[in-house]
Residue frames as qw, qx, qy, qz and C-alpha x, y, z in Angstrom:
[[0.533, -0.315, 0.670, -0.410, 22.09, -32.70, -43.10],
 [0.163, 0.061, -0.980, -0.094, 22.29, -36.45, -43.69],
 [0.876, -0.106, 0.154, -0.444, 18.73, -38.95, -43.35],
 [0.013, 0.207, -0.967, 0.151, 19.81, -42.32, -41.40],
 [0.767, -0.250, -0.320, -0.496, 17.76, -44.72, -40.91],
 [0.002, -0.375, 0.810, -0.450, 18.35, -46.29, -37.13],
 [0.571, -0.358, -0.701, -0.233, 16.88, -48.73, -34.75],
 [0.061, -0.242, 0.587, -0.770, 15.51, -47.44, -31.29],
 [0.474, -0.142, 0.600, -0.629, 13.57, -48.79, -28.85],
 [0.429, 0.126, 0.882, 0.148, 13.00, -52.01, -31.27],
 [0.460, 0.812, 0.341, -0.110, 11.59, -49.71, -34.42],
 [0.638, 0.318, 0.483, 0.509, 12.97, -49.00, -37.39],
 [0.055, 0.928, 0.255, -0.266, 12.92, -44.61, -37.93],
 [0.579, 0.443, 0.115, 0.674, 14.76, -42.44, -39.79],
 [0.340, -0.873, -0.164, 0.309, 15.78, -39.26, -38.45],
 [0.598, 0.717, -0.209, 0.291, 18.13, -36.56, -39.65],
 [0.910, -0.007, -0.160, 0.381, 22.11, -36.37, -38.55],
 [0.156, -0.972, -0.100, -0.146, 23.86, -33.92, -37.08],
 [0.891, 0.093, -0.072, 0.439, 27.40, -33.93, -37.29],
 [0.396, 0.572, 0.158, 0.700, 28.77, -30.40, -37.57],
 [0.283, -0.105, -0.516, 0.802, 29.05, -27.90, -35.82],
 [0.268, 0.005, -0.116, -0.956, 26.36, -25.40, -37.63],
 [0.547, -0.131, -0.744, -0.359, 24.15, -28.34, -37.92],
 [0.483, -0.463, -0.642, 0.375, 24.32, -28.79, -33.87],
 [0.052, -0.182, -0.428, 0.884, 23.86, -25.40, -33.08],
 [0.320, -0.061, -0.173, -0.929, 20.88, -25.12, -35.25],
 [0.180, 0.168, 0.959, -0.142, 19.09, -28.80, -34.49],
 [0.043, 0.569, 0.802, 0.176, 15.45, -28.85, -34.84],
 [0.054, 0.609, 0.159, -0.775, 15.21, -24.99, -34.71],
 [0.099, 0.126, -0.647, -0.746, 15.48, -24.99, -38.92],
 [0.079, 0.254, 0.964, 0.019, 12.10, -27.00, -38.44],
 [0.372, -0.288, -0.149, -0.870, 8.73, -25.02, -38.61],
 [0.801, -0.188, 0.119, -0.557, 6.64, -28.06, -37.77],
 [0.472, -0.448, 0.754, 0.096, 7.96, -31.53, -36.98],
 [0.554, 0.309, -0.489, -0.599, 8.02, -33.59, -40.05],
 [0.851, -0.016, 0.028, -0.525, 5.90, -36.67, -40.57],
 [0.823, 0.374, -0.407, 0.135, 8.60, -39.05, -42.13],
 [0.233, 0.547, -0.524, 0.610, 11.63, -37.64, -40.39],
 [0.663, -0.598, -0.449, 0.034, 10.73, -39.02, -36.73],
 [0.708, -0.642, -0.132, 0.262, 14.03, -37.12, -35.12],
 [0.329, 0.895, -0.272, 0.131, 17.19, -35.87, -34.80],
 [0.923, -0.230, -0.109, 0.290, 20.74, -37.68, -33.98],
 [0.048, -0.948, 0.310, -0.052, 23.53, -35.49, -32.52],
 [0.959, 0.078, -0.191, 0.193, 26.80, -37.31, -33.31],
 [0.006, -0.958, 0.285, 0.028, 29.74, -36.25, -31.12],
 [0.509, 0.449, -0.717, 0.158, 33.73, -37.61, -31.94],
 [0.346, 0.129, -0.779, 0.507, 34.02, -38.33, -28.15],
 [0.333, -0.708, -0.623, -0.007, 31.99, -38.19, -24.93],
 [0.035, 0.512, -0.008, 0.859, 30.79, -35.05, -23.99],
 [0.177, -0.431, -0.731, 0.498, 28.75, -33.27, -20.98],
 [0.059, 0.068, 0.023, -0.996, 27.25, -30.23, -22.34],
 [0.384, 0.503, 0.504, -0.588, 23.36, -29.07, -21.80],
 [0.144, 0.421, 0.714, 0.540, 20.76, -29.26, -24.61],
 [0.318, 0.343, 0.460, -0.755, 18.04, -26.28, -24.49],
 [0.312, 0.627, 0.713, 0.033, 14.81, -25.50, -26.27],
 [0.051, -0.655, 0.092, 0.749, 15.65, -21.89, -27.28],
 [0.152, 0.415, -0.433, -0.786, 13.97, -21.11, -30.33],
 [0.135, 0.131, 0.977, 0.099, 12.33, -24.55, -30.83],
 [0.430, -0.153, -0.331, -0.826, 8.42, -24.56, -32.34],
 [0.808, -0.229, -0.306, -0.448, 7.40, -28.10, -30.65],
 [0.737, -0.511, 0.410, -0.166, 7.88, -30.17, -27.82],
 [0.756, 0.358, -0.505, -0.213, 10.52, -33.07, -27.81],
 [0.896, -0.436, 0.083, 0.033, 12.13, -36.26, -25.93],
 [0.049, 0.818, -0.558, 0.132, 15.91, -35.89, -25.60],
 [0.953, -0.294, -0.068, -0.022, 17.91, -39.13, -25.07],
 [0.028, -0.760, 0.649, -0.018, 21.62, -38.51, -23.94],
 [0.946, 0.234, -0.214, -0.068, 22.91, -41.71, -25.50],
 [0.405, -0.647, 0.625, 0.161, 26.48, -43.48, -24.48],
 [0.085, 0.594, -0.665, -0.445, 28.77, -44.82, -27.15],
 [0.070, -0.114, -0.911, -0.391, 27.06, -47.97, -27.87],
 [0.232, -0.308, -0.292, -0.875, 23.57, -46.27, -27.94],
 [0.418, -0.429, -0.772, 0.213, 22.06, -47.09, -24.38],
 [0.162, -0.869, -0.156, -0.441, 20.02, -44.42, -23.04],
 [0.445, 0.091, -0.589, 0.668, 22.19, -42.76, -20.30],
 [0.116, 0.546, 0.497, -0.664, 18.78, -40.27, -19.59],
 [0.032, 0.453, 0.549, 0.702, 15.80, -38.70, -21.16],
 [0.142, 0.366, 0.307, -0.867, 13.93, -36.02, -20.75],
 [0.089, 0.338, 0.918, 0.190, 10.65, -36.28, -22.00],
 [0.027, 0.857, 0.468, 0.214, 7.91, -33.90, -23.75],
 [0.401, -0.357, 0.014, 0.844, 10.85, -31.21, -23.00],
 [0.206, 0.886, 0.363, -0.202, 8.61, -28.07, -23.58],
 [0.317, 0.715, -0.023, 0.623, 9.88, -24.72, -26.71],
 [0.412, -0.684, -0.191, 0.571, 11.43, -21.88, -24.71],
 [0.477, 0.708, 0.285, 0.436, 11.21, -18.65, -26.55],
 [0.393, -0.737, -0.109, 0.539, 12.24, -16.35, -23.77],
 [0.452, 0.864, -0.085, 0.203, 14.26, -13.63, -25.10],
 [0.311, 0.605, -0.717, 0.156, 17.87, -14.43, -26.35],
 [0.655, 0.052, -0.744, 0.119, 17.34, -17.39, -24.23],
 [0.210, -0.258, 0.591, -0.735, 17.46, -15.56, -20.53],
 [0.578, -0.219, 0.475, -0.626, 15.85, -18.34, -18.42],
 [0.779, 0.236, -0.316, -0.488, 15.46, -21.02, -20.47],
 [0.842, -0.359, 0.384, -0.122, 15.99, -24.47, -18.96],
 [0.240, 0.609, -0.755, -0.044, 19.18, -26.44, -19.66],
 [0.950, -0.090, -0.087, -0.287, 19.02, -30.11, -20.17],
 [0.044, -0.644, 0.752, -0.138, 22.32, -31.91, -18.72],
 [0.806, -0.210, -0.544, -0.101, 22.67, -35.99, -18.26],
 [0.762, -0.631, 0.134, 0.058, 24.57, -37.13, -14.95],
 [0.751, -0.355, 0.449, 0.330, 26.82, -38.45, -16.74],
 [0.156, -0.423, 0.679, 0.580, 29.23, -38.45, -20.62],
 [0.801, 0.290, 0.501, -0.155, 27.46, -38.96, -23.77],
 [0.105, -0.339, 0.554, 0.753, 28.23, -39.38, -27.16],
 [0.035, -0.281, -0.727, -0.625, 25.28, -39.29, -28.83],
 [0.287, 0.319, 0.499, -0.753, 21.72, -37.48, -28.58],
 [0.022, 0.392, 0.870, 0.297, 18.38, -38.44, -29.85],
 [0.428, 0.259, 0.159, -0.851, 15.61, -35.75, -30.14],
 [0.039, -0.336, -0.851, -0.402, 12.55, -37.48, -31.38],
 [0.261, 0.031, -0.099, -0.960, 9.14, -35.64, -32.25]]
């Protein structure tokens, strides 16, 4: 995984990149504990999508922003709680309203 440095909400952060497929299915699961530097994670997708984020597997809480092609927040979900459930059964699905093409997980 790539480390960007971006600019959100008028701050400077660095965060790692997700591009891939293996890279999005594993997101911030690879993580133990969130890391100090690293503030996040950016999901980059070619086009706009609609598909649900969960917490399945996750160690710590995070804020989710479902971004739209020129990075304006389209929704967030905030302090979005782990879900360890087994294999996932029950675990909440995060969805915007609307197409994004980009997601922000910050820690």
């Amino acid at each position: 995984m790539k480390i960007k440095e971006i600019s959100f909400n008028n701050e400077n952060i660095e965060v790692y990149v997700c591009e891939t497929f293996v890279e999005k299915l594993n997101g911030a699961t690879i993580l133990k504990e969130p890391n100090k530097k690293i503030k996040g994670m950016l999901f980059v997708f070619k086009k706009p999508v609609r598909n649900s984020f969960w917490m399945y597997r996750m160690n710590f809480p995070l804020d989710i922003y479902f971004l739209d092609e020129n990075y304006n927040i389209i929704e967030k979900f905030e302090k979005v709680p782990p879900c360890n459930k087994f294999l996932g059964i029950g675990c909440p699905k995060y969805k915007p309203k609307s197409k994004y093409r980009y997601v922000l997980e910050l820690w």
